[in-house]
N, CA, C and O of each residue as an XYZ file, in Angstrom:
300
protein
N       0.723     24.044    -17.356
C       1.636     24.047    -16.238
C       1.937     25.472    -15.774
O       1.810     25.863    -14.614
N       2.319     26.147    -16.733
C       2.441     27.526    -16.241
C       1.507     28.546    -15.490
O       1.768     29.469    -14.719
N       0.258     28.024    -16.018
C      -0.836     28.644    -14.728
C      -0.909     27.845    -13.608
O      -1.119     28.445    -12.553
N      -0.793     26.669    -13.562
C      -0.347     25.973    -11.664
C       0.370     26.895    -11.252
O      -0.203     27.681    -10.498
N       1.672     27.136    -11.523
C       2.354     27.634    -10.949
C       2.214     29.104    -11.001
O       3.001     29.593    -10.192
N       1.505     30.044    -11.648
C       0.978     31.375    -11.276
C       0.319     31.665    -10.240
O       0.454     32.690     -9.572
N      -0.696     30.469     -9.978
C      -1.737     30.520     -9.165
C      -1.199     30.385     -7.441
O      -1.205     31.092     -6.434
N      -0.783     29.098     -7.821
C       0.184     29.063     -6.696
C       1.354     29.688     -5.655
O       1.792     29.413     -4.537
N       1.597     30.710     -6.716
C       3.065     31.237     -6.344
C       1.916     33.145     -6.052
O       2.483     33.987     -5.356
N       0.918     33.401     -6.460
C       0.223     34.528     -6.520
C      -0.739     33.809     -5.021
O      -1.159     34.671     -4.248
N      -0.919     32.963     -4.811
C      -1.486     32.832     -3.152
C      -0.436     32.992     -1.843
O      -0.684     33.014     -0.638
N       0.545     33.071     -2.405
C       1.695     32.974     -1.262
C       1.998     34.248     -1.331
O       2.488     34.648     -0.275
N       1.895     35.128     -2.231
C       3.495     36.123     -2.053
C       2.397     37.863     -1.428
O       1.191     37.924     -1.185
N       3.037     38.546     -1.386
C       2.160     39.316     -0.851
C       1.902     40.894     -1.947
O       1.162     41.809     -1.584
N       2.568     40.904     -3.087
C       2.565     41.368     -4.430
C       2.352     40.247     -5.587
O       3.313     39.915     -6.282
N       1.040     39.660     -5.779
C       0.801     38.795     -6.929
C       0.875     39.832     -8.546
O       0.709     39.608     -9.745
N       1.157     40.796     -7.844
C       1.041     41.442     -9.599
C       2.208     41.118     -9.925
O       2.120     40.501    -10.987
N       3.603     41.216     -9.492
C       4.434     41.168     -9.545
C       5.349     39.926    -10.001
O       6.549     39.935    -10.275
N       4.337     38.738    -10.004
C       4.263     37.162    -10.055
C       5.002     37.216    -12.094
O       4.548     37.440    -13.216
N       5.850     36.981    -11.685
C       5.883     36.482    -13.834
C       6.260     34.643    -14.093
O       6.933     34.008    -13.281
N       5.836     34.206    -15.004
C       5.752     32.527    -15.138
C       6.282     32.568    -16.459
O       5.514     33.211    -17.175
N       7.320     32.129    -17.108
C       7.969     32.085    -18.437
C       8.139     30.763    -18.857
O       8.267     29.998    -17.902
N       8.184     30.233    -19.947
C       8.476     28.742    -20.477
C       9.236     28.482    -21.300
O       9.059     28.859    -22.459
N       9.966     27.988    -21.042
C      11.404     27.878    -22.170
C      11.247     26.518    -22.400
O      10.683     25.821    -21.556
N      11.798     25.919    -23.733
C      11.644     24.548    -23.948
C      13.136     24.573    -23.981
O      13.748     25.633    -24.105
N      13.715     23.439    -23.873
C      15.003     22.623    -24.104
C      14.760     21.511    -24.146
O      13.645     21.000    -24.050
N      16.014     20.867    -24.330
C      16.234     19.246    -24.403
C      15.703     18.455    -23.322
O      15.079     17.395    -23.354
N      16.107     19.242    -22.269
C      15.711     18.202    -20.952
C      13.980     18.413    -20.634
O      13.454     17.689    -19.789
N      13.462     19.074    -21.106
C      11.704     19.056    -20.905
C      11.484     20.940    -20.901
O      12.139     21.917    -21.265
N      10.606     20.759    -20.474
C       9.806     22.311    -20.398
C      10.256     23.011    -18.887
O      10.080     22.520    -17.772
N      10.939     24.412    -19.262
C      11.459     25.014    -18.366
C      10.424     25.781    -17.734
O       9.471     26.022    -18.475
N      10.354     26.222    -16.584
C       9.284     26.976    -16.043
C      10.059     28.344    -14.999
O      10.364     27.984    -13.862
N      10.336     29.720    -15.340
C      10.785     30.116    -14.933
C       9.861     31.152    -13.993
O       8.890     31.846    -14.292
N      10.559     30.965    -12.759
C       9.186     31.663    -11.607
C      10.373     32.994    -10.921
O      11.456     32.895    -10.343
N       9.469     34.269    -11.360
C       9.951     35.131    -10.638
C       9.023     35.947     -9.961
O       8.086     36.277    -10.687
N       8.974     36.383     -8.809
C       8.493     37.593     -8.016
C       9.601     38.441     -7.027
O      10.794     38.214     -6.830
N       8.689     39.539     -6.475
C       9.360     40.599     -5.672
C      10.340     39.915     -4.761
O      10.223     38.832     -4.188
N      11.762     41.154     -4.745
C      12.409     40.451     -3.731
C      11.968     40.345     -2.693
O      12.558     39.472     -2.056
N      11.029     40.908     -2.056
C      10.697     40.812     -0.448
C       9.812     39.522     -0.781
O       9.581     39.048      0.332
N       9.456     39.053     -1.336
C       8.261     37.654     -1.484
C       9.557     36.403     -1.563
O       9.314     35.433     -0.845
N      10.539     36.353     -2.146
C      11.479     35.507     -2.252
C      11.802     34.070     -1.209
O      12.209     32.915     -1.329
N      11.194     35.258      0.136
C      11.284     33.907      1.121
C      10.112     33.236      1.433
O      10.030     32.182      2.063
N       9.116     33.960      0.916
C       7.757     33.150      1.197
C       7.555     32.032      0.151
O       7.002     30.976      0.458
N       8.058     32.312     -1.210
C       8.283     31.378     -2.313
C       9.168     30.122     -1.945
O       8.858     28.959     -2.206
N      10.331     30.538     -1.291
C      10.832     29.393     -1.421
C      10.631     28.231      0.391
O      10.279     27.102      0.730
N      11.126     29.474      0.983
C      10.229     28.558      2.664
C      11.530     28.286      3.581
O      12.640     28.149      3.066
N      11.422     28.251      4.295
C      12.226     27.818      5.342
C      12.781     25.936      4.714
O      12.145     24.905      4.493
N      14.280     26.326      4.633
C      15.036     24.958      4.347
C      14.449     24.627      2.353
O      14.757     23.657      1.661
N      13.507     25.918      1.929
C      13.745     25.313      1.034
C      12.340     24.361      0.661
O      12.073     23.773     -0.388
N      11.546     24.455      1.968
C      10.174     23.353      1.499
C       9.572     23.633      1.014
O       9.176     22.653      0.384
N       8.638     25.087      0.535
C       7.832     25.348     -0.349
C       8.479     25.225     -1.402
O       8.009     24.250     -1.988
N       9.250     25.641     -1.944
C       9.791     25.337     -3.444
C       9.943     23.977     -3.562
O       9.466     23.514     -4.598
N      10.397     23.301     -2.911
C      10.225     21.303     -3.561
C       8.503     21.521     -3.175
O       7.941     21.343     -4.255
N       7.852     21.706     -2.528
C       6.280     21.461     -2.597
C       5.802     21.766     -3.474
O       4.844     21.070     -3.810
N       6.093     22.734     -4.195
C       5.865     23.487     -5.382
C       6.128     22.552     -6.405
O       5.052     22.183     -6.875
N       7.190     21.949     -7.014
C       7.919     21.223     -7.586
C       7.260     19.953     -7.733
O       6.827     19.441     -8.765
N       7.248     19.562     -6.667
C       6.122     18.109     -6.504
C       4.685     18.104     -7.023
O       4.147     17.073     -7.427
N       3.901     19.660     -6.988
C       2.975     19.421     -7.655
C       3.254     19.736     -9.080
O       3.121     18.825     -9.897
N       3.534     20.625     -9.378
C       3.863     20.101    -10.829
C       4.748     18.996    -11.378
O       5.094     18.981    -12.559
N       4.977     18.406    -10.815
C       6.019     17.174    -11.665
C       4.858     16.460    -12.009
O       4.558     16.072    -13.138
N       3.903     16.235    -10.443
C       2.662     15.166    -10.463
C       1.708     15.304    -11.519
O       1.137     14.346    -12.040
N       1.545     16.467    -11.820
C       0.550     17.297    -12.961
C       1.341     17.044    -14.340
O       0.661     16.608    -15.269
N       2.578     17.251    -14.543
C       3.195     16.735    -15.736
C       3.289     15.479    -16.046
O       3.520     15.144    -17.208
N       3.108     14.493    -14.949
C       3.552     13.198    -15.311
C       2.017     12.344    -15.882
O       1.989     11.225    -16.394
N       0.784     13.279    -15.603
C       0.067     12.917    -16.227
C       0.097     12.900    -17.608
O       0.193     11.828    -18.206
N       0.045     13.678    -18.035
C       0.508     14.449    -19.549
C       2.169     13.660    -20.399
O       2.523     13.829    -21.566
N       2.737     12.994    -19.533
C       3.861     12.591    -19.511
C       5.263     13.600    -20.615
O       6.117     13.458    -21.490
N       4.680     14.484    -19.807
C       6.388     15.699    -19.820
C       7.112     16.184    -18.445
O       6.656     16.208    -17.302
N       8.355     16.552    -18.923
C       9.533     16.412    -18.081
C       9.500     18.216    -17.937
O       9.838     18.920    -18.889
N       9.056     18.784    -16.648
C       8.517     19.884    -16.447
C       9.519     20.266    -14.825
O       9.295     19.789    -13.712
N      10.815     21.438    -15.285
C      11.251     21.844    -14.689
C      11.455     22.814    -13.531
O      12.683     22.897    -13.562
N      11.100     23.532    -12.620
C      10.206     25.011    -12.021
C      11.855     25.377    -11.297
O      12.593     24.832    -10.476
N      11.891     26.824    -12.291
C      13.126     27.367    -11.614
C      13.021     28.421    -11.234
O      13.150     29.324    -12.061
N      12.742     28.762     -9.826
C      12.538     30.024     -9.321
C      14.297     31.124     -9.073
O      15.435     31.007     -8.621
N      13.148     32.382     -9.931
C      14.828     33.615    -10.385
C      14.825     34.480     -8.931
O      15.668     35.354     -8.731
């Protein structure tokens, strides 16, 4: 999961070096913590907010194969 979301989040932003993907486990499933540059911040998340649920949607879909509870929290 954590490379979906590297890959993904490193085609959008316009500093992919800068891209970091962290995984924390807890109770509620596997945490996925997404950070890049502040100037990339709005390309990550999108107008209203839609790339980040688009984002979200593909990994849930990709986890639910695997059947884990896979969180994406962009810092």
């Amino acid at each position: 999961m954590k490379e979906l979301v590297e890959v993904i989040a490193r085609s959008l932003v316009d500093h992919p070096d800068q891209v970091v993907v962290t995984e924390k486990e807890s109770a509620k499933g596997l945490i996925l913590q997404l950070k890049v540059a502040q100037s990339d911040m709005g390309k990550v998340i999108g107008k209203q907010g839609r790339i980040a649920k688009a984002i979200r949607s593909v990994v849930k879909a990709a986890a639910s194969k695997e059947d884990k509870r896979v969180i994406v929290d962009i810092m």
